[in-house]
C-alpha beads as a LAMMPS data file, in Angstrom:
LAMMPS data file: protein, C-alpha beads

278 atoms
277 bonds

1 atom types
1 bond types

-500.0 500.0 xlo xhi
-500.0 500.0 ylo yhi
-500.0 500.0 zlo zhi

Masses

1 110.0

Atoms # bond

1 1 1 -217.307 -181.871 233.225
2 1 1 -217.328 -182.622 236.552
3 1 1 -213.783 -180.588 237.206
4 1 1 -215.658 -177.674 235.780
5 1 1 -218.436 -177.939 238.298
6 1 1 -215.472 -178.315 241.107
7 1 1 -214.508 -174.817 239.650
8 1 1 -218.066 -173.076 239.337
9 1 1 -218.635 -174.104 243.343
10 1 1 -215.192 -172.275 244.165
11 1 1 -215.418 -169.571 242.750
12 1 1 -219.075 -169.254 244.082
13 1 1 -217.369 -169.285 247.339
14 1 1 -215.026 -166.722 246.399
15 1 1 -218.232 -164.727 245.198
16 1 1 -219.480 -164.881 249.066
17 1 1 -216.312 -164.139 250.857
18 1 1 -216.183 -160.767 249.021
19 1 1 -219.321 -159.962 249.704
20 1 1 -218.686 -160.709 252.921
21 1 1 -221.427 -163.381 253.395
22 1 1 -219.478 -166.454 253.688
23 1 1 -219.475 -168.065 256.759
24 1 1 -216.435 -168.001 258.842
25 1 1 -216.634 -171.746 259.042
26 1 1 -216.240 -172.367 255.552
27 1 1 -213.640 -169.205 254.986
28 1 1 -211.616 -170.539 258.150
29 1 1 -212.278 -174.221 258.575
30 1 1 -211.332 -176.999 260.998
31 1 1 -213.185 -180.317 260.409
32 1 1 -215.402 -178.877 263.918
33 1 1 -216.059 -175.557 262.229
34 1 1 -217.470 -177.976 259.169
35 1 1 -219.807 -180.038 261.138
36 1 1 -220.872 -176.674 262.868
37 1 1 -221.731 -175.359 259.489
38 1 1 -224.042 -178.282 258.645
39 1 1 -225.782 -178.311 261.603
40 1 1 -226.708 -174.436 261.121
41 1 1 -227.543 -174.975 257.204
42 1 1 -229.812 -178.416 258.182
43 1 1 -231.697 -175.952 260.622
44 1 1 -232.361 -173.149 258.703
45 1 1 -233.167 -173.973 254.973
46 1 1 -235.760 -176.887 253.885
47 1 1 -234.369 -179.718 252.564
48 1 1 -235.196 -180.926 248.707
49 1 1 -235.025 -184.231 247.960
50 1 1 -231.509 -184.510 246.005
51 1 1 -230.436 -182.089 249.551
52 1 1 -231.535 -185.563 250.947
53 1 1 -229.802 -187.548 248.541
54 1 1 -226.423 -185.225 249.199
55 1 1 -226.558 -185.775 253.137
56 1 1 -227.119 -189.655 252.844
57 1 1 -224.068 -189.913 250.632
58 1 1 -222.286 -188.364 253.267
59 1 1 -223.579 -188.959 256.867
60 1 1 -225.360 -192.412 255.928
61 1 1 -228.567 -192.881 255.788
62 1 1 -231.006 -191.953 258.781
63 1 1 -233.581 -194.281 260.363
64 1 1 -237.082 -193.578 261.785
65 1 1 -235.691 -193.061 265.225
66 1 1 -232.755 -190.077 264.168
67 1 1 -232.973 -186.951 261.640
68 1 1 -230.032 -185.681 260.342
69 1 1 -229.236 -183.300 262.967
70 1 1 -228.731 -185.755 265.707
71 1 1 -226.442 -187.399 263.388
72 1 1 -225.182 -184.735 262.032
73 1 1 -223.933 -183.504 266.234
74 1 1 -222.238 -186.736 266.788
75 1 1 -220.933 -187.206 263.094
76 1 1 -217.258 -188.116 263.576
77 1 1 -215.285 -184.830 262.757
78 1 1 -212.477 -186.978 261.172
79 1 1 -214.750 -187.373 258.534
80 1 1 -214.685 -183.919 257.482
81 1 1 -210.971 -183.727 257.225
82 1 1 -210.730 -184.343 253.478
83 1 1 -212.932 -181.406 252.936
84 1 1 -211.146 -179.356 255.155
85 1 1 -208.063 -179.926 253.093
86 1 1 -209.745 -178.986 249.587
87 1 1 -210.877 -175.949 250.631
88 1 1 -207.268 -174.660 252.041
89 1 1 -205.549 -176.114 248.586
90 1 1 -208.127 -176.932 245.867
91 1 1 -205.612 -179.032 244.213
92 1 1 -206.272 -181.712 246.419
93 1 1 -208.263 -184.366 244.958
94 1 1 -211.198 -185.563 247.286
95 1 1 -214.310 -187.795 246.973
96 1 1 -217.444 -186.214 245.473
97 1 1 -219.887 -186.525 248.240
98 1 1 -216.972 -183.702 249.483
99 1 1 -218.162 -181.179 246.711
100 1 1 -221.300 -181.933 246.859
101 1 1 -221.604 -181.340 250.585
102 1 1 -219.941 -177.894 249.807
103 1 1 -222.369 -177.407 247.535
104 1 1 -225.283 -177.797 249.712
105 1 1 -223.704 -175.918 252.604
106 1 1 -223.099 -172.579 250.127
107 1 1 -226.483 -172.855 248.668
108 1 1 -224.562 -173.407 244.982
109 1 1 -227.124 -173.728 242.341
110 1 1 -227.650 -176.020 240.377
111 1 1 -226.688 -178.997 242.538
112 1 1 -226.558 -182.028 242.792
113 1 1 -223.856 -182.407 239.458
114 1 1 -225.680 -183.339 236.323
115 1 1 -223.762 -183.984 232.726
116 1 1 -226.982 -182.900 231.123
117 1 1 -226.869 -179.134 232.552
118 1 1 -223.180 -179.009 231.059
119 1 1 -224.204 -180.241 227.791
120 1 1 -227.285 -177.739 227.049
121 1 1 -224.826 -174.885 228.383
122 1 1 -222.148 -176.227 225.860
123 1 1 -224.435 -176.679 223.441
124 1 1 -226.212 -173.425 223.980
125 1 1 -222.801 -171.521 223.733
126 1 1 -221.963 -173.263 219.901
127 1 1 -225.424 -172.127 218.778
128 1 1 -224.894 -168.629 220.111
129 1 1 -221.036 -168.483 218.065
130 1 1 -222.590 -169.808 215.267
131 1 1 -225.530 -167.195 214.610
132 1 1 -222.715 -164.662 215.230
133 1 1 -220.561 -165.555 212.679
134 1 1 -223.370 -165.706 210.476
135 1 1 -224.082 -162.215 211.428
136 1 1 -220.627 -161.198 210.712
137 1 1 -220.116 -162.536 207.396
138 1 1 -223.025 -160.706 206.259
139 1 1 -222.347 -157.507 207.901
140 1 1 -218.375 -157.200 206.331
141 1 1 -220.196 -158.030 203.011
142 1 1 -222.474 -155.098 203.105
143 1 1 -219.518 -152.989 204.695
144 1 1 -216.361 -153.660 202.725
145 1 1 -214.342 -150.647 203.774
146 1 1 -215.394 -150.463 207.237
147 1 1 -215.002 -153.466 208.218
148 1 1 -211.359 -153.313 206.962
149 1 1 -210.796 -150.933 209.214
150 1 1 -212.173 -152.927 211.794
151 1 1 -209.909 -156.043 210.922
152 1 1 -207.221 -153.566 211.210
153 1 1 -208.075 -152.423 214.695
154 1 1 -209.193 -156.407 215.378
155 1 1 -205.548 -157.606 214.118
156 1 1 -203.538 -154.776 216.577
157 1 1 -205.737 -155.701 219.467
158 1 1 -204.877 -159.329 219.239
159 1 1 -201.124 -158.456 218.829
160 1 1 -201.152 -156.592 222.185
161 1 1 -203.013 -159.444 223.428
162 1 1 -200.326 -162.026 222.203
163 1 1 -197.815 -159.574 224.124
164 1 1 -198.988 -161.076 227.854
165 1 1 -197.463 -163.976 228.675
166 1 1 -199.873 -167.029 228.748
167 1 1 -201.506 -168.167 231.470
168 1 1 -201.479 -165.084 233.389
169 1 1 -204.173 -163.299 232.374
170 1 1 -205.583 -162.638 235.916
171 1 1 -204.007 -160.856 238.946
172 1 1 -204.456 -160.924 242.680
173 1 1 -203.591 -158.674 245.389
174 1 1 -200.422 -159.879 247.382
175 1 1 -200.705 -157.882 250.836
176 1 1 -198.604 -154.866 248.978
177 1 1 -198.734 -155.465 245.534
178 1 1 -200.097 -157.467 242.273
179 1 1 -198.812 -160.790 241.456
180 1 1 -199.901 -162.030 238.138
181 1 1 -201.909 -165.440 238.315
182 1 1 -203.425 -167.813 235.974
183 1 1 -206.823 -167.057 235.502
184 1 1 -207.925 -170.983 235.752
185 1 1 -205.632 -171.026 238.439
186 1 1 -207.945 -171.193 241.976
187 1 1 -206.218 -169.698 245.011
188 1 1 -208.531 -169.922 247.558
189 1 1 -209.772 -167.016 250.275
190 1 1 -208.339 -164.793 247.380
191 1 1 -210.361 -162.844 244.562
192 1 1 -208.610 -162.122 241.226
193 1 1 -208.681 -159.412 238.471
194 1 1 -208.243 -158.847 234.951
195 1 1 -204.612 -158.324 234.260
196 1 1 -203.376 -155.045 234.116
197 1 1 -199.677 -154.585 233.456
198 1 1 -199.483 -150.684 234.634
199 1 1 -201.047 -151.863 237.975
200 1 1 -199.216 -154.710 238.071
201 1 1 -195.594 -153.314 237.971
202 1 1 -196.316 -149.706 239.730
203 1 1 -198.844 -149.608 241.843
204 1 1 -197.713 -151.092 245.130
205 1 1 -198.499 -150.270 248.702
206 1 1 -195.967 -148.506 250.597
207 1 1 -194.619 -150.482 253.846
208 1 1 -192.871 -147.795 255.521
209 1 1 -194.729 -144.725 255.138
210 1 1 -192.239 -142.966 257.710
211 1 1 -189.800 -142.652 255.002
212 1 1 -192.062 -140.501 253.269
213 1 1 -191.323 -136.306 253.021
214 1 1 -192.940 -133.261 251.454
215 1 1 -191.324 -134.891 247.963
216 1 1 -194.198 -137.824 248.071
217 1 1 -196.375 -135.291 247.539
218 1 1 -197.697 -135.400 244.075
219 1 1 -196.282 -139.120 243.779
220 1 1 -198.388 -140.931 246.709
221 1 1 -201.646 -141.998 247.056
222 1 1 -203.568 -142.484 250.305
223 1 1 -207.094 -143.648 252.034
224 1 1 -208.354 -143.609 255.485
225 1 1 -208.858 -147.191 257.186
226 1 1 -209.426 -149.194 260.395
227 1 1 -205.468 -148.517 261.776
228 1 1 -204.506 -145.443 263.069
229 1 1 -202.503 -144.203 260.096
230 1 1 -203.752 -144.150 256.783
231 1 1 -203.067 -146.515 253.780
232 1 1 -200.296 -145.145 251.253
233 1 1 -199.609 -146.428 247.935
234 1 1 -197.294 -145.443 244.782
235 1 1 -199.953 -144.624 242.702
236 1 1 -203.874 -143.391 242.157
237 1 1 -206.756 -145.453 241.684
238 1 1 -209.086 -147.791 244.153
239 1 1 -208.078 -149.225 246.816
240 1 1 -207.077 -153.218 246.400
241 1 1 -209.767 -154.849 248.504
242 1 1 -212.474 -152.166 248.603
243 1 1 -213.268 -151.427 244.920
244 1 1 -215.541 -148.752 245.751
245 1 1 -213.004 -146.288 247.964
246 1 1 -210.545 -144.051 245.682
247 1 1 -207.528 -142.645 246.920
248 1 1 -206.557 -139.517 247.420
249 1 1 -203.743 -137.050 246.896
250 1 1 -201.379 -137.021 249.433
251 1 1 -200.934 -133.732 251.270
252 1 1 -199.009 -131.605 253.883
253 1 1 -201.680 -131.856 256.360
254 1 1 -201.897 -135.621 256.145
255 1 1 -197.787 -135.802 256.103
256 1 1 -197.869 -133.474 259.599
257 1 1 -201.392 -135.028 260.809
258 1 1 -200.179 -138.809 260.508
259 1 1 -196.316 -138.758 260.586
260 1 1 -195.234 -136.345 261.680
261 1 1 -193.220 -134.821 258.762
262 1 1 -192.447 -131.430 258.388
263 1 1 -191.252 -129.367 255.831
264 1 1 -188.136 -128.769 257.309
265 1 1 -187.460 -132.533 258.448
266 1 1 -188.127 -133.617 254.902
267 1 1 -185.351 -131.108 253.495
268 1 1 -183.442 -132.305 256.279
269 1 1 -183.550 -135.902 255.489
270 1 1 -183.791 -135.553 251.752
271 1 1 -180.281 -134.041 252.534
272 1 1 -179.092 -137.061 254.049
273 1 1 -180.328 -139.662 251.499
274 1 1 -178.667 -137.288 249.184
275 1 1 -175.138 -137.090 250.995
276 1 1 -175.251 -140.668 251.067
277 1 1 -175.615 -141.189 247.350
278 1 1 -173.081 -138.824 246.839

Bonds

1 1 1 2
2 1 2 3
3 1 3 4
4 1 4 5
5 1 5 6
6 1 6 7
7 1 7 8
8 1 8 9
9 1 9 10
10 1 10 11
11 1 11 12
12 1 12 13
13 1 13 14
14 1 14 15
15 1 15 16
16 1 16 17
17 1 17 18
18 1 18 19
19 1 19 20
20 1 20 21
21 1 21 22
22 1 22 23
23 1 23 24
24 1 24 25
25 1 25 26
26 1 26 27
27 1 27 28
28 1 28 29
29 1 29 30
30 1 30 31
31 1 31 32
32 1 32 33
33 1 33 34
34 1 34 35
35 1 35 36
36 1 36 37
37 1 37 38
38 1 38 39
39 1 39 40
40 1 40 41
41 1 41 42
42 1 42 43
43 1 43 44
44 1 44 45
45 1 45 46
46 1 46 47
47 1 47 48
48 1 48 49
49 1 49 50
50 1 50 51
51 1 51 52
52 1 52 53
53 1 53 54
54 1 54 55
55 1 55 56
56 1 56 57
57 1 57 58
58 1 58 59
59 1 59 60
60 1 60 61
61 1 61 62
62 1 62 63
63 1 63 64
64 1 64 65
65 1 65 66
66 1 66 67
67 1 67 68
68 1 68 69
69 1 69 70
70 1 70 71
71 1 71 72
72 1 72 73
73 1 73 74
74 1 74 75
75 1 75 76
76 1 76 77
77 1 77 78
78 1 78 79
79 1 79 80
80 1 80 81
81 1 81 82
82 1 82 83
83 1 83 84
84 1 84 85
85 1 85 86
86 1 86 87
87 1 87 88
88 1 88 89
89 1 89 90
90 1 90 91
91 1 91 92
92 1 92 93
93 1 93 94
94 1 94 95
95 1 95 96
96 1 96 97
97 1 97 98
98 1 98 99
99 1 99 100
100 1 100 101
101 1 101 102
102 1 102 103
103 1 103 104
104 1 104 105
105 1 105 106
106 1 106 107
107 1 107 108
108 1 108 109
109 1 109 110
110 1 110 111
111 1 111 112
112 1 112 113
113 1 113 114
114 1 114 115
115 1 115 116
116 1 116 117
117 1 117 118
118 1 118 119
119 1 119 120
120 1 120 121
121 1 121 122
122 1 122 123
123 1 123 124
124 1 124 125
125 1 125 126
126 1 126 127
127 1 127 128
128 1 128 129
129 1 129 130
130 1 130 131
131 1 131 132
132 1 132 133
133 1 133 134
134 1 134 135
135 1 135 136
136 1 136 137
137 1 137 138
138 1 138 139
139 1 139 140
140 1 140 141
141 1 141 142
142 1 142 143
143 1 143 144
144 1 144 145
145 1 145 146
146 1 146 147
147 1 147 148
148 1 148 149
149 1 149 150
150 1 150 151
151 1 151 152
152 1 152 153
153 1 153 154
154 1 154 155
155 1 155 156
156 1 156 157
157 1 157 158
158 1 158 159
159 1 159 160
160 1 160 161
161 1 161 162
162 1 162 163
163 1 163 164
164 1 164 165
165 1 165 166
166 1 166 167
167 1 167 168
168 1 168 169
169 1 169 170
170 1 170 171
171 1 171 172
172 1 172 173
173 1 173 174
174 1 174 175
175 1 175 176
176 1 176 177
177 1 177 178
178 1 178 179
179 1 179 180
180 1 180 181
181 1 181 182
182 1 182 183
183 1 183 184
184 1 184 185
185 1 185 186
186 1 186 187
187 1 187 188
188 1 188 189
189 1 189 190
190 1 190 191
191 1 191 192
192 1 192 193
193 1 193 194
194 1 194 195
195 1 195 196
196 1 196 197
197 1 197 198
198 1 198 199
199 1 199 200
200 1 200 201
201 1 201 202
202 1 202 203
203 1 203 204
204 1 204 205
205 1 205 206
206 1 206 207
207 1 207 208
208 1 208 209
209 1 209 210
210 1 210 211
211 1 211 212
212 1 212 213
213 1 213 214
214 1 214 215
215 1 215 216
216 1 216 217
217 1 217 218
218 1 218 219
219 1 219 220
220 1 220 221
221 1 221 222
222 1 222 223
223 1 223 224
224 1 224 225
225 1 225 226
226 1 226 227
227 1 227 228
228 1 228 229
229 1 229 230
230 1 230 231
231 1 231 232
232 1 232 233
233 1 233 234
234 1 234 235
235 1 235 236
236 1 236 237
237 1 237 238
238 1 238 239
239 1 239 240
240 1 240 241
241 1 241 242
242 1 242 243
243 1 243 244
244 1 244 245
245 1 245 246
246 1 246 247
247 1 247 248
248 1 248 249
249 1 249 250
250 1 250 251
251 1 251 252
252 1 252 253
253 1 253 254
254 1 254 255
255 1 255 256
256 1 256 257
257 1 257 258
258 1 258 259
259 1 259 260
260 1 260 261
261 1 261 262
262 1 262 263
263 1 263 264
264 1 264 265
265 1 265 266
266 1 266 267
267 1 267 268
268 1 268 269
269 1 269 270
270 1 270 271
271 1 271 272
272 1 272 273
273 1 273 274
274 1 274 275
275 1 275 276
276 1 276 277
277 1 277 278
């Protein structure tokens, strides 16, 4: 149960860096950049008492003299190595007081670990299938010839379904393209997606737009960013990383705007590529 809690704290962190509210010394650490982080978190939220409990496990305990933060600015940053390590390869194994640190410096709730929460949840989630199936049985009694249409319709679904190779259920964007992933795989500083296979095999982001002539139009995809050209890519839909943008057509304008391409350069070189096949 506890590897499950491991997992729920991750992908919380995952949850923050797309939102763009993780803190830099968590998404990029170095043992320093850790023992930064604490002393910012220790100064700005109150402290309960299993907070209290998390910090002693980890700094030692404090005496009447010290608080945490003085401790916590001349805490040996060697110490924060092994967490340093999870969080660039989550495979790692590393000491608890590690994850629950993590915990307490993302705000994860609920923390400290306890079996107990796993347990009701588990047990919550049997009670839930149960009263469903119950439901169910009932429902295909009353409805003999819909629901064997449904079963029908259930049955093809699950053979598509049986058609993805296991284990990678889940996809992640790969700096020009989708690589499929296991979905209980953890990869940190990257967010994945359902699968899906038409995305996955053509829609890919074009490296070397400069190839591109008046034939891309119709067959590429593009969106304004940061850089000074704009993004293209091989097919429609939003873009990778910012779920919200769509693309857009490509066009002449953009083609002579952005690079330069005219209608007679792209007959010219469509020539060329064609002489050379020939």
């Amino acid at each position: 149960m506890f590897e499950e809690y491991k997992k729920r704290i991750l992908q919380h962190c995952h949850t923050l860096r797309s939102k763009g509210i993780l803190s830099s010394n968590i998404s990029l650490p170095t043992p320093g950049r850790l023992r930064e982080e604490c002393g910012t978190v220790y100064g700005s939220r109150q402290l309960t008492d299993s907070d209290k409990q998390v910090l002693r496990d980890f700094f030692g305990p404090s005496d009447s003299t010290k608080d945490f933060k003085i401790i916590i600015a001349g805490f040996d940053i060697d110490k924060f190595r092994p967490l340093n390590y999870y969080l660039k390869d989550s495979k790692i194994e590393t000491d608890a007081k590690n994850i629950e640190l993590l915990a307490w410096l993302t705000d994860y709730k609920p923390r400290p670990f306890k079996e107990e929460d796993f347990r009701q949840a588990d047990g919550g989630k049997v009670n839930n299938i149960s009263i469903f199936i119950r439901q169910l049985t009932k429902w295909i009694r009353k409805y003999r010839k819909e629901s064997t249409l449904i079963l029908f319709v259930l049955g093809f679904i699950i053979f598509l379904l049986m058609k993805i190779p296991p284990g990678n259920q889940c996809m992640y964007w790969a700096g020009d393209h989708y690589e499929a992933i296991d979905c209980n795989k953890q990869v940190f500083g990257v967010q994945s997606i359902a699968l899906d296979t038409i995305k996955l095999n053509h829609f890919k982001k074009i490296t070397k737009p400069d190839t591109m002539t008046t034939y891309s139009i119709g067959k590429v995809w593009y969106i304004k960013g940061d850089g000074p050209k704009p993004e293209c890519f091989t097919a429609d839909g939003m873009h990778p990383l910012h779920p919200g943008r769509d693309l857009r057509p490509l066009t002449l304008t953009i083609l002579r705007k952005y690079f330069g391409v005219t209608q007679e350069d792209s007959i010219q070189r469509n020539n060329t590529i064609q002489s050379r096949i020939n």
